[in-house]
C-alpha positions as CSV (number, residue, x, y, z in Angstrom):
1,X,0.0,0.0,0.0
2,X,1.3,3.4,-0.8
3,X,1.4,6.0,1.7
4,X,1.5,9.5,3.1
5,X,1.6,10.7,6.4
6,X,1.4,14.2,7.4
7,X,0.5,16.4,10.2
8,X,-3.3,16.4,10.8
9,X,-4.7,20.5,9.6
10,X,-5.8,22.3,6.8
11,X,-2.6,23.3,5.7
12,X,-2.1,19.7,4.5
13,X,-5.7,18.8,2.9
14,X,-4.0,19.9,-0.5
15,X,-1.4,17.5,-0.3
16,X,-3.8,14.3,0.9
17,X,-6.1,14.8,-2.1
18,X,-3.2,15.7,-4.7
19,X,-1.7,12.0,-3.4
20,X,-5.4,10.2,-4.0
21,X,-5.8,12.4,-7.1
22,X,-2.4,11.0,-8.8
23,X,-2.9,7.5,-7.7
24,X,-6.4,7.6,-8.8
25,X,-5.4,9.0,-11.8
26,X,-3.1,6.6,-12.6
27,X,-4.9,3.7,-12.1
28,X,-7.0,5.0,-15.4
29,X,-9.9,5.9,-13.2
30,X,-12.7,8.2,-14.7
31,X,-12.4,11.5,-14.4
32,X,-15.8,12.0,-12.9
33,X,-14.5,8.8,-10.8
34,X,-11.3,10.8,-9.3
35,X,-13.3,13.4,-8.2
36,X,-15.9,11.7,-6.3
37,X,-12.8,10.0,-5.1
38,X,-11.0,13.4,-3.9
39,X,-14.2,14.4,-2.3
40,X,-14.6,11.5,-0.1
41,X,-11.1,12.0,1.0
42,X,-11.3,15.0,1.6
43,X,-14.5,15.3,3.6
44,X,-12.9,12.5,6.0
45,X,-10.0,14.9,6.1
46,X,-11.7,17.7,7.5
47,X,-13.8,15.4,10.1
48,X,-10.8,14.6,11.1
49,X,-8.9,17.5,11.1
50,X,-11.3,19.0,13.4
51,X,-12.6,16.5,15.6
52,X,-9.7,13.5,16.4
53,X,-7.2,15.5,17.5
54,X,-9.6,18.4,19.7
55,X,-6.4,21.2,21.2
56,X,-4.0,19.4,19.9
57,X,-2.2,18.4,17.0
58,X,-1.9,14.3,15.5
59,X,-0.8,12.9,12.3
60,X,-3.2,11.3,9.6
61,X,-1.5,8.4,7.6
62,X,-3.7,7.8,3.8
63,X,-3.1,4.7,2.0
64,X,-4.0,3.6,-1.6
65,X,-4.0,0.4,-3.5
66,X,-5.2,-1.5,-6.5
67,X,-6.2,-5.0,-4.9
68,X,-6.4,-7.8,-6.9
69,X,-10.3,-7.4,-7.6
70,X,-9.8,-3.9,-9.4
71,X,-11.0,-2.2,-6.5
72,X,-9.4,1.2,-5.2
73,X,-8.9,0.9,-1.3
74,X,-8.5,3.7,0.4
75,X,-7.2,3.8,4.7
76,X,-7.2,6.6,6.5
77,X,-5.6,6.2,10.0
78,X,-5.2,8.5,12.9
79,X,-4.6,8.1,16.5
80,X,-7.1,10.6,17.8
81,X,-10.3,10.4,20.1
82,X,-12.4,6.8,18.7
83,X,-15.1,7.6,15.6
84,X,-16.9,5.3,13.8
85,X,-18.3,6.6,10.9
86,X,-20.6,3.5,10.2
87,X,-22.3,4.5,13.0
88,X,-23.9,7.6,12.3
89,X,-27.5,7.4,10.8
90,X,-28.1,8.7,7.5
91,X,-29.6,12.1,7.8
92,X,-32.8,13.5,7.0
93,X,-32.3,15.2,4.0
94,X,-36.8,15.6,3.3
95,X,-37.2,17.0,6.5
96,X,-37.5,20.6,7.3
97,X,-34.2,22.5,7.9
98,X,-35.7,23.4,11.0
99,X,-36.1,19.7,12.3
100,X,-32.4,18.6,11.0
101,X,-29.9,17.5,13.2
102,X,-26.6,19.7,12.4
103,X,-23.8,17.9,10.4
104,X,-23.5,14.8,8.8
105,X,-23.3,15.8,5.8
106,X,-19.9,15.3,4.8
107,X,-20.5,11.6,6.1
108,X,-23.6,11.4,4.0
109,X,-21.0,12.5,1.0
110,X,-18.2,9.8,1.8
111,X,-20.8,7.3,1.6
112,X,-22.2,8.3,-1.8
113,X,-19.2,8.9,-3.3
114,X,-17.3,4.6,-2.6
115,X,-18.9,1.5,-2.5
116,X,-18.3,0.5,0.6
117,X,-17.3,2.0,3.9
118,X,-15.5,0.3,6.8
119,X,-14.0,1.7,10.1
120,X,-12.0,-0.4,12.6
121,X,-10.3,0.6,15.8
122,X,-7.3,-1.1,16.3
123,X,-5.3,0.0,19.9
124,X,-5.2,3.4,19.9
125,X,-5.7,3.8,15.9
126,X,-9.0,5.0,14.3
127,X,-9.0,3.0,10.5
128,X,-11.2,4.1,8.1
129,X,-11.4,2.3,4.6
130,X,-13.2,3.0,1.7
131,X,-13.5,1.0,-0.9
132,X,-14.4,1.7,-4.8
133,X,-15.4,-0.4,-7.3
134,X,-14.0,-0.7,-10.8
135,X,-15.7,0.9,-13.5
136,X,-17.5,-1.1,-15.9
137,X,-16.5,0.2,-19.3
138,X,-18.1,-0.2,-22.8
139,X,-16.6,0.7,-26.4
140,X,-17.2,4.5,-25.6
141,X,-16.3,4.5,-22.2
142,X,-17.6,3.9,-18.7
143,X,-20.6,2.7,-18.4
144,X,-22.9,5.1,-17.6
145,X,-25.8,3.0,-16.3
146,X,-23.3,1.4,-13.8
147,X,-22.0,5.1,-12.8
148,X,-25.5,6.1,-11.7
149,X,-26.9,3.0,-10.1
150,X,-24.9,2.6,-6.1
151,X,-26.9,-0.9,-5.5
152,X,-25.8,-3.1,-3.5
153,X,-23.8,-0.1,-1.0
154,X,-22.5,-1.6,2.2
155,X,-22.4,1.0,4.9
């Protein structure tokens, strides 16, 4: 697995999506692909940023690969307070902004941008992995139907 660890902040979101972004890129992904990708990334970035590490600071390690399926796997890991994504509900998008619980968007997002979504916690290490699925392609290029269809999502 290829990685990069930095300093967790918004002075280094740049550099964690420009890492996914390359790797993504050249692993022939889709355009419209890589930026779903980028934005997953880098909304569990920003969760991060601002809620593992609360008054102090932490590194966040992201990992890439190809595994043998096709798939893109993407870990994110950090050693700040325990999250698990999974666990949030889904949010309410029909009801009245007045009624909505604040946040969760940008989990809402992750999830509708990979297939799959997994955290673990292993010691003192939050792992979040995210997993997409290859694109199906026809003589013209991805297929579209396949692109627009998120069956089958395990979160």
């Amino acid at each position: 697995m290829l990685r990069l660890k930095l300093s967790s902040g918004m002075g280094s979101l740049r550099s964690f999506v420009r890492f996914i972004s390359d790797f993504a890129q050249s692993h022939n992904l889709s355009g419209k692909k890589v930026r779903e990708v980028e934005l997953a990334v880098e909304e569990a970035m920003v969760n991060i940023f601002y809620y593992a590490y609360p008054g102090k600071a932490g590194d966040v390690t992201l990992g890439c690969e190809m595994n043998d399926d096709g798939q893109l796997v993407i870990q994110i890991e950090d050693m700040g307070v325990p999250f698990d994504i999974t666990s949030i509900p889904e949010p309410k998008l029909c009801a009245d902004i007045r009624n909505r619980n604040v946040g969760g968007l940008g989990i809402f997002l992750i999830r509708k941008m990979v297939n799959e979504v997994h955290y673990r916690r292993e010691g003192d290490r939050n792992i979040l992995t995210l997993i997409v699925y290859p694109e199906r392609r026809t003589c013209d290029g991805p297929d579209r139907s396949l692109l627009s269809s998120q069956q089958g999502r395990r979160v």
